[in-house]
N, C-alpha and C positions, 0 to 999 in steps of 0.2 A: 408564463406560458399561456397563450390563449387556449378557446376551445377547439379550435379546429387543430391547431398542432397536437392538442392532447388527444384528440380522437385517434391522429395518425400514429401516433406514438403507440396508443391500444392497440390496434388495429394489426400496427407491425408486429407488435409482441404476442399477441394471440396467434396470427401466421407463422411467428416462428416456433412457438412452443407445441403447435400444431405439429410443424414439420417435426419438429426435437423429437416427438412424442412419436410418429408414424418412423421416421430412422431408428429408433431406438426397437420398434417394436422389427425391424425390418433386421437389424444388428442380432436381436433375441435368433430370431429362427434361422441366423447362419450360425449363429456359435454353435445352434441345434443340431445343424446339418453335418459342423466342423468336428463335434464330440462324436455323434454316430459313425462319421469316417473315421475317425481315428482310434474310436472301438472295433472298428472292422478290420484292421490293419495291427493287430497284437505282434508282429511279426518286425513291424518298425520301428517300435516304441522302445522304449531305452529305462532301466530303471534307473530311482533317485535314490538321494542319500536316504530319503524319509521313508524309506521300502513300497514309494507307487510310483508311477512310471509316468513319461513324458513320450510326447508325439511330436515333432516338427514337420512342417510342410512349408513352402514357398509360393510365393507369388509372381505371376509376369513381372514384376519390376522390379524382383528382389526382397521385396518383403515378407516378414514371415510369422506366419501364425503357430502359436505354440497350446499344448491343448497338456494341460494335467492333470494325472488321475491318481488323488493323494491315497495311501494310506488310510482305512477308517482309523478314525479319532476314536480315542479311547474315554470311555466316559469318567468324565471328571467327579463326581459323584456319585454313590453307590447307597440307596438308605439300607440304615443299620438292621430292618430287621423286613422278612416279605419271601418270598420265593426268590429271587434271583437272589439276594443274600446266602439262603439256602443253596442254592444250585452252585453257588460261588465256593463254598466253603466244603462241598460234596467234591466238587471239582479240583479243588485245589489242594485239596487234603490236608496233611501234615505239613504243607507249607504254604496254608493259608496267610499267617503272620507275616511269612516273609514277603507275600507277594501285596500286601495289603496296609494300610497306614488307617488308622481309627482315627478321623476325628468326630465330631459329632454323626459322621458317615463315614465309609470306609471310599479309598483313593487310589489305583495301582500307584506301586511304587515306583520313583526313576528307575529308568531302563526295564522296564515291567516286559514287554514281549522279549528279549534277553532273556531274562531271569526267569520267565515263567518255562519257554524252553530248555532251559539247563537243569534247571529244578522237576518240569513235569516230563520231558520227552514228548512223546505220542499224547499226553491230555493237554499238552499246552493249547492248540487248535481251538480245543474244546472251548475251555478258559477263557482265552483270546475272542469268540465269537461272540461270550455272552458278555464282554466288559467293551466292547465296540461299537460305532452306529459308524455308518457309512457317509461318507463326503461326496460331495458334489465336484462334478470335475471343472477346473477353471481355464478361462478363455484369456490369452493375452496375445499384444500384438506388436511386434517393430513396425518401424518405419524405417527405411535404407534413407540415410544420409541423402539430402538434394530433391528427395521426392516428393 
């Protein structure tokens, strides 16, 4: 490859990764736009098997944008000893054990918000809030066949 093709070859690639970079940031602030309508709109949203809820909306041409608002994640790790250990064990009371697995830290157990409701009633909530962090809502999209 001489120099003058390799400039043009740079050249093009810096313009596109430009542009990649300017769409990309352009994509960011609709998804923006596309989660806060369809926080606004509680009323369309439809729940999922994973206990958060989903939005659909449509495009002029059939296409459609889907916006999901999962379930906080439960945290996968707990250290064994601190305040929230405490708060957890206050919380959970007499059926700390059952709702908890020791390994070098403690783990909710499969089907944990299940079991914490059947087991606590009314402090399950509780329980629940402090074994959770919040999820980020995701953005996906079709494309209609032909478009």
């Amino acid at each position: 490859m001489n120099d003058i093709k390799l400039k043009k070859i740079v050249t093009e690639a810096v313009a596109l990764d430009r542009e990649i970079s300017e769409k990309q940031e352009n994509l960011k602030a609709l998804k923006i736009l596309l989660i806060q309508e369809a926080g606004s709109r509680p009323e369309e949203q439809t729940s999922t098997d994973g206990g958060g809820a989903s939005w659909t909306a449509e495009g002029l041409d059939g296409c459609i944008v889907r916006v999901n608002f999962p379930m906080p994640s439960l945290k996968s790790n707990i250290p064994g000893e601190g305040k929230l250990i405490e708060k957890l064990r206050e919380t959970a009371g007499r059926f700390f054990t059952e709702l908890f697995t020791q390994k070098p830290s403690y783990a909710p157990v499969p089907n944990f918000r299940e079991q914490a409701e059947m087991l606590l009633n009314g402090s399950a909530k509780k329980l629940l809030k402090l074994v959770t962090t919040e999820s980020s809502p995701r953005v996906s999209f079709e494309t209609k066949e032909g478009a």
